[in-house]
C-alpha positions in Angstrom: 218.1 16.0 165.7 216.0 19.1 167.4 216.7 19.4 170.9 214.8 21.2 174.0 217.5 23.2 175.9 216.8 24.5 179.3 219.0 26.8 180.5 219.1 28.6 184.0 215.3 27.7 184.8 213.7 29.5 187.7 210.0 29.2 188.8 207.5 29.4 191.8 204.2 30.1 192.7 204.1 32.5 195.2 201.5 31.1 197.8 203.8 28.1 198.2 206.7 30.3 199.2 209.1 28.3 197.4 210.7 27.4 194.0 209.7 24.1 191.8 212.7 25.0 190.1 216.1 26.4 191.2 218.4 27.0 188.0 217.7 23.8 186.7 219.6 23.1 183.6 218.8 20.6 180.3 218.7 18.9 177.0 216.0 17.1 176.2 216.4 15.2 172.5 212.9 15.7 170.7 213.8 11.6 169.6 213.1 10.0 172.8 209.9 8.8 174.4 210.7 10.8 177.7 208.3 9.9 180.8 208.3 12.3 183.4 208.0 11.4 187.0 207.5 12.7 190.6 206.0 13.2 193.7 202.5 14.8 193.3 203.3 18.6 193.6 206.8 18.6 192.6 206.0 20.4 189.5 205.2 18.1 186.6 202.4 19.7 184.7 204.2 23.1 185.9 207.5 21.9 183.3 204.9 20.9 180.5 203.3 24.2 181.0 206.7 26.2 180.9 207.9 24.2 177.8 204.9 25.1 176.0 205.0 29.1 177.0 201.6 29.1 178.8 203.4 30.7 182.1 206.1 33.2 182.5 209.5 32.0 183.5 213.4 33.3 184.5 216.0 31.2 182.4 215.8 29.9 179.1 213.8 27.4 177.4 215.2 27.0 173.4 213.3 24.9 170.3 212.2 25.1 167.3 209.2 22.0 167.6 205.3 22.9 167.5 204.1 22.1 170.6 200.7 20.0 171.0 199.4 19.7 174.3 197.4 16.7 176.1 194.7 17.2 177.3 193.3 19.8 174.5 190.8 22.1 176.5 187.6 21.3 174.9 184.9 24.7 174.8 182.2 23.4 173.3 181.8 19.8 174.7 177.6 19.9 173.5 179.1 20.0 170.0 179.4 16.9 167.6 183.1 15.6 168.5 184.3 16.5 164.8 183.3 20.0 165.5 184.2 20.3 169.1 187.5 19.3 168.0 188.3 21.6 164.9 187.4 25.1 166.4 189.0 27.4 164.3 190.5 25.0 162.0 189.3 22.4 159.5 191.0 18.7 160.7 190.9 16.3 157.7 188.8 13.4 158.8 190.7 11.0 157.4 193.6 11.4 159.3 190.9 11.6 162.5 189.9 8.4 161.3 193.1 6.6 160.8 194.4 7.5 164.3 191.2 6.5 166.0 191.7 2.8 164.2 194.8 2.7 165.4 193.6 3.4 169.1 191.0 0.5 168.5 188.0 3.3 169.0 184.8 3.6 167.4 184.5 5.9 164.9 181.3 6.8 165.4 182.1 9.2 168.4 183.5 11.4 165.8 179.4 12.7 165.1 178.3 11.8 168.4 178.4 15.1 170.8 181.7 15.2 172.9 180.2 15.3 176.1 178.3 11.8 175.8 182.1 10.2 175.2 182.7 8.2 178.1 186.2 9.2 179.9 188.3 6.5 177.8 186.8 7.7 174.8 187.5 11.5 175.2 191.2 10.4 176.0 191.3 8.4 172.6 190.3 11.0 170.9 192.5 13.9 172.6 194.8 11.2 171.7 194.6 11.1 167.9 194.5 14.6 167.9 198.0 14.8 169.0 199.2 12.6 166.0 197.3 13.9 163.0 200.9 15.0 161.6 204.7 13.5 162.4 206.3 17.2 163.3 204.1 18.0 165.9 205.7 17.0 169.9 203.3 15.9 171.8 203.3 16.9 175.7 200.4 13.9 177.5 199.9 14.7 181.0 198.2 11.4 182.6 196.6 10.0 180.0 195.6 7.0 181.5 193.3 8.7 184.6 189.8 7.9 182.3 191.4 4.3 180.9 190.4 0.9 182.1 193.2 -1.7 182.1 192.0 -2.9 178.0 191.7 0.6 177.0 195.3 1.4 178.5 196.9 -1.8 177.2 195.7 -0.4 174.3 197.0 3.6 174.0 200.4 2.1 175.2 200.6 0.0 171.6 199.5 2.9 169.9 202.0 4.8 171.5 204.5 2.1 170.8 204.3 2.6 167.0 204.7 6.3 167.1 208.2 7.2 165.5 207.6 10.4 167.0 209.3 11.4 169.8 207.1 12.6 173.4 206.9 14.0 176.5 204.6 11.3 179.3 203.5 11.8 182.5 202.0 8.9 183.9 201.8 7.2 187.6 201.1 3.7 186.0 204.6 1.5 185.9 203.5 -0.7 183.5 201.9 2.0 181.2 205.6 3.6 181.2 207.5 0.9 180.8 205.9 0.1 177.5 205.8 3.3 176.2 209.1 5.3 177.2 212.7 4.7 176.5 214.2 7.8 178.7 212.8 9.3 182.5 213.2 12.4 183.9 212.5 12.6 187.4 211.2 15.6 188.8 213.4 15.2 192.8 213.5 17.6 195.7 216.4 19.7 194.5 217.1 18.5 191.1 215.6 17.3 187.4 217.7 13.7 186.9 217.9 12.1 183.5 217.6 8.6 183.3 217.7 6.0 179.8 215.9 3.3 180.2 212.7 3.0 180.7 210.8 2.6 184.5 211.8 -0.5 185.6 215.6 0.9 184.9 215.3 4.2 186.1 213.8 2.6 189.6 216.9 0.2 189.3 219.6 3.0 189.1 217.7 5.4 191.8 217.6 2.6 194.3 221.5 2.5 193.2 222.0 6.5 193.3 220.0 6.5 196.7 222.5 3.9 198.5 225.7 5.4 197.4 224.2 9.2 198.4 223.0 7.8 202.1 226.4 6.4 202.5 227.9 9.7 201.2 225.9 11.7 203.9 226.3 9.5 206.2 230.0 10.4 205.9 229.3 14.1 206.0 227.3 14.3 209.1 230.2 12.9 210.8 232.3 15.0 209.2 230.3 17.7 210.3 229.3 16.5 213.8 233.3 16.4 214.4 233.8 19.9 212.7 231.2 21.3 215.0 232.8 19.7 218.1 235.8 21.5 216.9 234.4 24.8 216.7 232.8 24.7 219.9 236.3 23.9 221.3 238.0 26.7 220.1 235.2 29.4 220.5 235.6 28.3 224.3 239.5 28.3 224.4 238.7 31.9 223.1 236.4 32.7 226.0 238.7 31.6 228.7 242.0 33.3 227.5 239.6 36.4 227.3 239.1 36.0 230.9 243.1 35.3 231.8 243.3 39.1 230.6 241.4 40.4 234.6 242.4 37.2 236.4 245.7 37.7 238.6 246.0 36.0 242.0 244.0 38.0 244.6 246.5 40.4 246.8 249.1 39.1 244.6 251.1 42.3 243.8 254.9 41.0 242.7 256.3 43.7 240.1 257.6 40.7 237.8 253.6 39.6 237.5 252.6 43.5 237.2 255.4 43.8 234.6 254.0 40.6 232.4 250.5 41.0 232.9 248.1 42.4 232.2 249.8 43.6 229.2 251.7 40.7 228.2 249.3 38.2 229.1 246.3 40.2 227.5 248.4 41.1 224.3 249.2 37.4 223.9 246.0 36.4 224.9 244.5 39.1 222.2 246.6 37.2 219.5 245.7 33.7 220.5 242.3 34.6 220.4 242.6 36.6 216.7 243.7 33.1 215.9 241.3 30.6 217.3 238.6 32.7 216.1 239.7 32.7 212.9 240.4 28.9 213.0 236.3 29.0 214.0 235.7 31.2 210.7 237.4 28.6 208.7 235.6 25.6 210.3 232.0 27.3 210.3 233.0 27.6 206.6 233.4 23.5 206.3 230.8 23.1 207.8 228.4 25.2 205.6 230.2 23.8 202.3 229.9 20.2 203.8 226.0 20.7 204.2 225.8 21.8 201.2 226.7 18.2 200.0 224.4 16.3 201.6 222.1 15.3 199.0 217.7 15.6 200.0 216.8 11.9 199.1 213.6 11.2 198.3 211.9 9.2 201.5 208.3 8.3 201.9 206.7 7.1 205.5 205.4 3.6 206.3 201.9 3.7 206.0 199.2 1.9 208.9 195.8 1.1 209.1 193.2 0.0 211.5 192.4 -3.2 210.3 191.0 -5.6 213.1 190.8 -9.7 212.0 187.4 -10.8 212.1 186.8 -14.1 214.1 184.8 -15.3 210.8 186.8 -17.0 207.9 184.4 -16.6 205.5 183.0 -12.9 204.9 181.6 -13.2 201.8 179.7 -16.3 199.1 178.3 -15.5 196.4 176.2 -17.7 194.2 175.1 -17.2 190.3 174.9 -13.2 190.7 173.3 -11.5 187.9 173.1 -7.6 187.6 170.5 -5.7 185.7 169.7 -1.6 185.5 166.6 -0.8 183.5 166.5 -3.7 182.0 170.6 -3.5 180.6 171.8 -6.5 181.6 175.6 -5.6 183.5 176.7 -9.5 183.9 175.6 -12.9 184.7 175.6 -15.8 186.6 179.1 -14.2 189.3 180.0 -16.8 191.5 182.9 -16.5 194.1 183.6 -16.2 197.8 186.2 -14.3 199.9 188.0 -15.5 203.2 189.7 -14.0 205.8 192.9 -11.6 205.1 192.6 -12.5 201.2 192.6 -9.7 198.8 189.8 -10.1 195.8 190.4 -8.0 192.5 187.2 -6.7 190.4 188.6 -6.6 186.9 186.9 -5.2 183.7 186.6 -2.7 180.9 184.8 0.8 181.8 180.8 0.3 182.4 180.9 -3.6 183.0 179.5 -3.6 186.3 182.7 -3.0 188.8 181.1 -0.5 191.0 177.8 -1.9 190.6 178.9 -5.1 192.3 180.4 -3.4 195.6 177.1 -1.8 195.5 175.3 -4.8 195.9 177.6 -6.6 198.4 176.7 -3.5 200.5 173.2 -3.7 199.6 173.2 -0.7 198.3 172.4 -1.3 194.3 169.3 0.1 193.0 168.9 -2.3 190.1 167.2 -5.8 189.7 169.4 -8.7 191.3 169.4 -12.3 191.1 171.6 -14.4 192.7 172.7 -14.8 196.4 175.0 -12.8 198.8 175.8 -14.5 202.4 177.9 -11.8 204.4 179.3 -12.6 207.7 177.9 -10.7 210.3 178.8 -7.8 211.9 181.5 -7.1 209.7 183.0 -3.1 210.2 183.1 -2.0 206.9 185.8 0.7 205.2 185.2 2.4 201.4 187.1 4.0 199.6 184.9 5.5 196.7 186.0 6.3 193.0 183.6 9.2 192.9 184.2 11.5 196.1 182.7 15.1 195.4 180.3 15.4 198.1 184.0 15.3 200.2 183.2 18.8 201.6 184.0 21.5 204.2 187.2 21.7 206.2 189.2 18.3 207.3 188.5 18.8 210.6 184.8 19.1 209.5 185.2 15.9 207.9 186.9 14.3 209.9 184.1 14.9 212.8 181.3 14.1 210.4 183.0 10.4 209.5 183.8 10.0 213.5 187.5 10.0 212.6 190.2 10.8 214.9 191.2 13.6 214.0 194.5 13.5 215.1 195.4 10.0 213.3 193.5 11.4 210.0 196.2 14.4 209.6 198.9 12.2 210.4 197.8 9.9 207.8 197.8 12.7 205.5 201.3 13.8 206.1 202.2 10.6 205.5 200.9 10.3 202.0 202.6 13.3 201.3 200.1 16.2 201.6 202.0 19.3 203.0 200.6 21.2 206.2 199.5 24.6 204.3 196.9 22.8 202.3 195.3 21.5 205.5 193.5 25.2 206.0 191.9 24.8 202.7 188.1 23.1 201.9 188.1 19.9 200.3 186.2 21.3 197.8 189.2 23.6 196.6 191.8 21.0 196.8 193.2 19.2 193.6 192.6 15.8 192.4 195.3 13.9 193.8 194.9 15.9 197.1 191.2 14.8 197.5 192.0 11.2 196.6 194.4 11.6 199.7 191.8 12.6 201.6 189.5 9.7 201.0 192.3 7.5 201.8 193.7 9.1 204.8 190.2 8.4 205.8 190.0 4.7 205.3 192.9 4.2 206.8 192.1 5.6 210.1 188.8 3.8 210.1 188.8 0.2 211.7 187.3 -2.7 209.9 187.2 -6.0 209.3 186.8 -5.1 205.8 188.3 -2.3 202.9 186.4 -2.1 199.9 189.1 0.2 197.7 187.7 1.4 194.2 190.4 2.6 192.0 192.5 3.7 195.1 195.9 4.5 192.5 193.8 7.0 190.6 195.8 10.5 190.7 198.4 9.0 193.2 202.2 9.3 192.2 204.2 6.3 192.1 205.7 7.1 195.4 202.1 6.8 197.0 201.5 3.8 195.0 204.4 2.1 196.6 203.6 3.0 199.9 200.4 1.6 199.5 201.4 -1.6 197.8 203.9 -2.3 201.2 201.2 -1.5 203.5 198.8 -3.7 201.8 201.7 -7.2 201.2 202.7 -6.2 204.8 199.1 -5.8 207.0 197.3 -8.5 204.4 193.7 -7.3 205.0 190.7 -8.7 204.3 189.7 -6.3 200.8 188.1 -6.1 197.5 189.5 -4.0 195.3 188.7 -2.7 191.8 192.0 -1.4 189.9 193.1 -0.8 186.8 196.9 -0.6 187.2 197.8 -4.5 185.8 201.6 -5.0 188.3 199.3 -3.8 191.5 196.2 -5.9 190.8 198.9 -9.0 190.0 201.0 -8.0 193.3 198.4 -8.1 195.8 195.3 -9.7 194.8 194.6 -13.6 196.2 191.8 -13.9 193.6 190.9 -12.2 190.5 186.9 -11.6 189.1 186.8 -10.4 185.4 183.1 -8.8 184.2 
C-alpha cells in the first residue's frame, strides 16, 4: 500500500493575510476513493496543487505515486483532440478509445478540434486521459461543473469501476456519494478524515458538531467565571495598594505609627505579590481554555424578497415547440405553474433548457409555436448561467440593477464571500465568487417570480444547503433548471424533461 504523508504543512497566500494551512498533519492511503470537501476558499485546489509540487510549501509532503492532474491545461485547443491531447508524447489510441467507451462518449471527438467539444465532452475526455494506465493517481478538481445530470450519472459509473484509487473534489452530494469511500474535509482550523462516503461523513459532522458546541459551551462558562475571578483579585490588589497611604486623618497614636505604614504596607506588599500571581495563573486558564474551543463550521440563514402574487396561475403553456435555424430543440411542451410551486427544467446539455426561459420571457430569437399565457404584471428575478457581462465594482452593480446596496453586501456575507474581496471588480473575481454575486443579486430583488438557471454551479455544499432551506422554507413561486439530481428531487413541485 503507497501512502501520501503530510507532515508539518504550512501555506498562505500573502494578500489574504492568513494561512490555509497551519501544521496540518496526514496519511492519505493511495487505495481510497478520497472526496475532498469545503467551503469555497478554504483551500481545496490549493492541497491538490501542493500534493502535485506546482507551489512551494513549509512541511513535508512524501510519495512515491505519478501524479495526473484534472483538468489537463489544454494549449492548443484549435488542434484535432488526439493531437491537442498528446503534446510531447505519443498516447496509444486504443487505450483513448477504450476509456472514452467506458465514459459512454463518442469517439469521434478524438479527430474533431478540441475547442468545438461541448463542456461535457472536454471533461470526458480530460477524464480518460487520467486512466490510460492503473499506476497513475489521479487528482479531479470539479469534474462535474460542464456535466448535465446524464453525463454525470454517467462519469460517476465510470468512476465506480476504477480499482484505482483518487483524489475528488466535487460540490454535488449525490456525485460523491457514488464515487468515494473516504472525505476529507477541508474546516476552519483543521483537515478531518472521515470513512464513509458523503451521506456518512455529513452524519458524523452533525455528531462531531453537537458534542464540540456542548464542549464550548462548557468552556465559556468556564471562562466567563475564570474571568470574574481575575477581575476580583486584580481589584483586591488595588485596594490593599491603597491601605498602604490610608491612616485615619489626625490620627497620630504611636501603636498605629508603629504598625503602619510599615507593617501594613509590607503585608499589604505580600498579599498583593500573591493575588497577582493568583491573576497570572488564572489569565493562564483562561488562554489554555480558549484555546479549546473548537471554530465550528456555521453558515447564515439566507432571505429573499419574494412577494405572493394575488394570481394562482402565472404561467400555461400549450403544445410549445422550439426551433433555431431550422434545428428543431423540442416539441409539443405542455405544462403550467401555480402559485408558490417550484417547476424543474430537466435535460441533457443543448436540449433546449435555457432556450425555454427565453421564451417564457419573450426573449427567444428562434421560430415558436405553441402558446404562453403569463399572468400579468408579474416582477420577475433571473439568475443566469452565463454572467460575464457582471462588470465594474459591486457598488457599480448594485446601482446599475437598482439594488440596495446595503441588503446586496449583506447578502453576500451571507453566502460566504469575505469583506477584502468586496474592493475588487467583478470581472477579477473567481468563479464561485461571481456566481455569488449573481445570486446575492436575486435575492435582494423582489418578485413574484425566480427563474434560477443552474444556481449550484461553483457553490460548495455549505452554499448549497443554505440555499436548499431558504428555498423548502420561503416556498417561492420559481423555475429552475439544475443538474444536481437530490436538489431538483428536494424542492421541485413538478418536473419538465426535454
Amino acid at each position: 500500500m503507497t501512502n501520501i504523508k503530510i507532515d508539518r504543512l504550512t501555506f498562505g497566500y500573502d494578500q489574504l493575510g492568513t494561512l490555509l494551512f497551519n501544521d496540518a498533519k496526514l496519511t492519505i492511503s493511495a487505495d481510497w476513493k478520497l472526496g475532498l470537501v469545503g467551503r469555497n476558499g478554504r483551500g481545496k485546489t490549493t492541497l491538490l496543487n501542493l500534493l502535485s509540487g506546482k507551489i512551494p510549501y513549509q512541511g513535508k509532503i512524501t510519495h512515491q505515486l505519478e501524479i495526473n492532474y484534472f483538468p489537463k491545461q489544454i494549449n492548443d485547443p484549435n488542434q484535432l483532440t488526439y493531437y491537442a491531447l498528446s503534446e510531447n508524447e505519443e498516447l496509444e489510441i486504443w487505450k483513448i478509445e477504450r476509456e472514452l467507451t467506458l465514459l459512454q462518449c463518442d469517439l469521434n471527438v478524438l479527430w474533431r478540434p478540441y475547442s468545438t467539444l461541448s463542456g461535457g465532452e472536454q471533461t470526458k475526455v480530460l477524464l480518460a486521459l487520467l486512466f490510460l494506465d492503473d499506476f497513475s493517481f489521479p487528482l479531479i478538481d470539479e469534474p462535474t461543473n460542464h456535466l448535465d445530470m446524464k453525463g454525470r450519472q454517467q462519469v460517476a459509473a465510470y468512476l465506480q469501476k476504477k480499482k484505482q484509487g483518487y483524489i475528488l473534489v466535487s460540490h454535488d452530494r449525490t456525485f460523491l456519494n457514488q464515487t468515494v469511500d473516504h472525505i476529507l474535509a477541508i474546516e476552519k482550523s483543521q483537515l478531518i478524515l472521515y470513512q464513509g462516503n458523503f451521506t456518512t461523513y455529513e452524519e458524523q459532522k452533525a455528531q462531531r458538531d453537537a458534542y464540540e458546541q456542548a464542549q464550548n459551551s462548557k468552556l465559556k462558562k468556564e471562562i466567563i467565571r475564570l474571568q470574574k475571578t481575575a477581575k476580583e483579585k486584580a481589584e483586591w490588589s488595588f485596594s490593599r495598594e491603597k491601605d498602604k497611604t490610608n491612616k485615619p486623618k489626625g490620627f497620630i497614636d504611636t501603636e498605629y505609627r508603629r504598625v503602619s505604614p510599615g507593617a501594613i504596607g509590607a503585608d499589604a506588599a505580600r498579599m498583593m505579590k500573591r493575588s497577582k500571581a493568583i491573576v497570572q495563573r488564572v489569565e493562564g486558564q483562561i488562554t489554555e481554555k480558549e484555546k479549546l474551543l473548537k471554530n465550528i463550521e456555521t453558515v447564515d440563514t439566507l432571505k429573499m424578497s419574494y412577494e405572493p402574487t394575488y394570481h394562482r396561475r402565472i404561467l400555461h403553456v400549450e403544445e410549445l415547440s422550439l426551433s433555431y435555424s431550422g434545428k428543431s430543440l423540442f416539441n409539443g411542451k405542455s405544462f403550467e405553474l401555480l402559485l408558490n410551486e417550484c417547476l424543474a427544467i430537466t435535460g441533457k446539455n443543448g436540449s433546449g433548457k435555457t432556450s425555454l426561459i427565453d421564451a417564457l420571457l419573450g426573449e427567444f430569437n428562434g421560430e415558436i409555436k405553441g402558446t404562453i399565457h403569463r399572468a400579468n404584471g408579474l416582477k420577475i428575478s433571473r439568475v443566469r448561467q452565463n454572467y460575464e457581462s457582471n462588470q465594474g465594482t459591486l457598488e457599480d452593480f448594485a446601482e446599475k440593477e437598482g439594488l440596495n446596496y446595503s441588503q446586496f453586501l449583506n447578502n453576500l456575507r451571507k453566502l460566504g464571500m469575505e469583506r477584502h474581496v468586496f474592493a475588487n471588480c467583478i470581472q477579477n473575481m473567481s468563479m464561485g465568487q461571481r456566481k455569488k454575486v449573481e445570486l446575492a443579486k436575486s435575492l435582494s430583488q423582489s418578485a413574484h417570480l425566480y427563474i434560477w438557471d443552474e444556481p449550484l454551479n461553483y457553490l460548495d455544499v455549505f452554499n448549497q444547503k443554505q440555499i436548499l432551506e431558504l428555498l423548502q422554507r420561503v416556498k417561492p413561486t420559481m423555475i429552475l433548471i439544475e443538474h444536481d439530481a437530490y436538489f431538483v428531487k428536494e424542492v421541485s413541485d413538478k418536473i419538465i424533461s426535454l
